[in-house]
C-alpha positions, 0 to 999 in steps of 0.5 A, spaced: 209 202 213 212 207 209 206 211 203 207 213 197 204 220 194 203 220 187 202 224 181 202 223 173 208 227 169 208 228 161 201 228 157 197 221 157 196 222 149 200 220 142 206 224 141 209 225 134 213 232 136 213 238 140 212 243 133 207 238 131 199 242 130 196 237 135 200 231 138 205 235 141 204 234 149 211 230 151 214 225 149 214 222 156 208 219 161 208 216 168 208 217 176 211 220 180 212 223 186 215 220 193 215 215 199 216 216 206 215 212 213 209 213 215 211 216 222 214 222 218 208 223 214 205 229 219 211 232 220 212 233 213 205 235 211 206 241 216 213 243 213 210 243 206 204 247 209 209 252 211 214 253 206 210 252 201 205 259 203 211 262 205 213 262 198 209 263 194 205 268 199 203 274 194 200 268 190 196 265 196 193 272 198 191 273 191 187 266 190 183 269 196 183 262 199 184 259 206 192 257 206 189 249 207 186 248 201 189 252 196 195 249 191 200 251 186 200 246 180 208 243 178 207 244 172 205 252 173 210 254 178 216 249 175 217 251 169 222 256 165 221 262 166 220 261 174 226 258 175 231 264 170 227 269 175 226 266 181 232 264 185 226 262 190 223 257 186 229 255 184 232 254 191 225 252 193 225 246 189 232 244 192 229 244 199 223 239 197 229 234 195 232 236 200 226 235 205 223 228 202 231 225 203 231 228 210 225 224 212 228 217 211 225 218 203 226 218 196 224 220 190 220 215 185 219 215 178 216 209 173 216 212 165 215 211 159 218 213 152 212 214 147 214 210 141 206 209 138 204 212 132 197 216 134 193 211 130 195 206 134 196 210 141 192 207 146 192 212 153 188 207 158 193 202 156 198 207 157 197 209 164 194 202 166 202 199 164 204 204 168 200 203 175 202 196 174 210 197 173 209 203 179 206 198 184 212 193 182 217 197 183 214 200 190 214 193 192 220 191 191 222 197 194 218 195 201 220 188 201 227 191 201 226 195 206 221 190 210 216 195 210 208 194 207 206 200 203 200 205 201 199 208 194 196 215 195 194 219 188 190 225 185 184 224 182 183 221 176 178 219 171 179 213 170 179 211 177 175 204 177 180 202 171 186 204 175 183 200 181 182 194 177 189 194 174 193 196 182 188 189 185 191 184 180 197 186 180 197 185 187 193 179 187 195 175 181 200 170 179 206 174 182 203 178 187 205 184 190 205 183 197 207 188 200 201 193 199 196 193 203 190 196 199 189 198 192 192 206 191 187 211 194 185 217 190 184 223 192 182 231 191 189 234 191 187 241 194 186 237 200 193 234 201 199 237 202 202 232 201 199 230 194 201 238 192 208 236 193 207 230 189 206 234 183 211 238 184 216 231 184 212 230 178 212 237 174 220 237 175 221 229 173 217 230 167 222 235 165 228 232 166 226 226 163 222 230 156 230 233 155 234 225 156 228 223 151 229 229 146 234 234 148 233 237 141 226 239 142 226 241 149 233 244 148 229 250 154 228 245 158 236 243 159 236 246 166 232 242 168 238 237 167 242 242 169 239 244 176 236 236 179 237 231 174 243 228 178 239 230 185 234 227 183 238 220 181 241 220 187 234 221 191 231 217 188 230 209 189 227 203 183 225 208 179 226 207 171 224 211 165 223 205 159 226 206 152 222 202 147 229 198 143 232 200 136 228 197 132 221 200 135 224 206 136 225 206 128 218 205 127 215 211 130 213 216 131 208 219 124 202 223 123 196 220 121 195 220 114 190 226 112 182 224 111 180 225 105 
């Protein structure tokens, strides 16, 4: 059996452009995260326990929290200004990939490059696309393996919806037979290993925003630097979907002013 940890990356909403006054969240959605035998799942929960309280201890003793339930956001701690000033955070991040492919793991990713005008973005559909392409290419990596598998997100809102679209893409006319149940969804406070999930996806979020448009996300450029061959090279049937030519010429304009 091996399990997959989860999280989204990017912005859910339309994106038109990073200076624009409202729509200016990421040009990128997906999940990512990694996934590990099951036998290595204990031993890696306990590693990122460990590491991640001995980091981030001055964080951990202001939060007042038990260390158990206590979490540090990707997006927070992955950032530009972490990563220019400490050399922790920075070699932290190595130690993670490093650790996942330790663990007979990969890194996963299944995004989407934005292409829709804001009038016409549709975000469930968004993330429902997503689920879909995510539970795809996992059971391509289980049949490969020779292994089922289980899907383990964070909480998110639209939870039945999400359900739904993991059940018939494992049940319909090209089923995905390699995963045992519909993904389990989770308070990720309560799970280590759903922490480290976020912090996967914060940084593959950055990494794919700059290939996507490196002249807005020029600060994020270490992003690539740093982790983007490490990630390809720990990672298995991920891919970033770009729309073709002809769409992408099509995109991406803010909506007209109501008058």
């Amino acid at each position: 059996m091996h399990i997959a940890f989860l999280d989204e990356f990017g912005h859910i909403g339309p994106f038109v452009a990073r200076s624009d006054k409202q729509f200016n969240h990421s040009p990128v959605f997906g999940l990512a995260g990694f996934v590990l035998p099951h036998e290595e799942v204990r031993s890696f929960s306990t590693w990122f326990f460990q590491f991640k309280n001995g980091m981030l201890s001055g964080d951990l003793k202001v939060s007042g929290k038990h260390p158990a339930t206590w979490e540090k956001k990707g997006s927070e701690l992955i950032n530009s200004r972490n990563i220019r000033k400490y050399p922790a955070v920075r070699e932290g991040v190595d130690r993670l990939i490093n650790r996942i492919y330790k663990s007979d793991g990969r890194i996963f990713y299944y995004g989407r490059e934005k292409y829709q005008n804001p009038e016409d973005s549709k975000p469930s559909g968004l993330y429902t696309t997503c689920m879909g392409h995510t539970v795809r290419q996992l059971d391509r990596y289980a049949e490969y393996k020779h292994k089922s598998f289980m899907m383990i997100l964070d909480q998110h809102s639209d939870r039945l919806k999400l359900l739904e679209t993991a059940a018939k893409t494992m049940f319909g006319a090209d089923p995905a037979r390699k995963l045992v149940e519909p993904p389990f969804q989770v308070e990720s406070h309560l799970y280590q290993t759903v922490q480290a999930a976020d912090w996967i996806a914060a940084l593959v979020g950055r990494v794919l925003a700059y290939r996507v448009s490196p002249a807005e996300y020029a600060d994020w450029e270490w992003a690539e630097r740093l982790y983007g061959a490490r990630i390809e090279a720990a990672s298995t049937h991920s891919r970033l979907w770009r729309p073709t030519a002809s769409v992408a010429n099509q995109r991406i304009t803010a909506p007209p002013a109501k008058t």
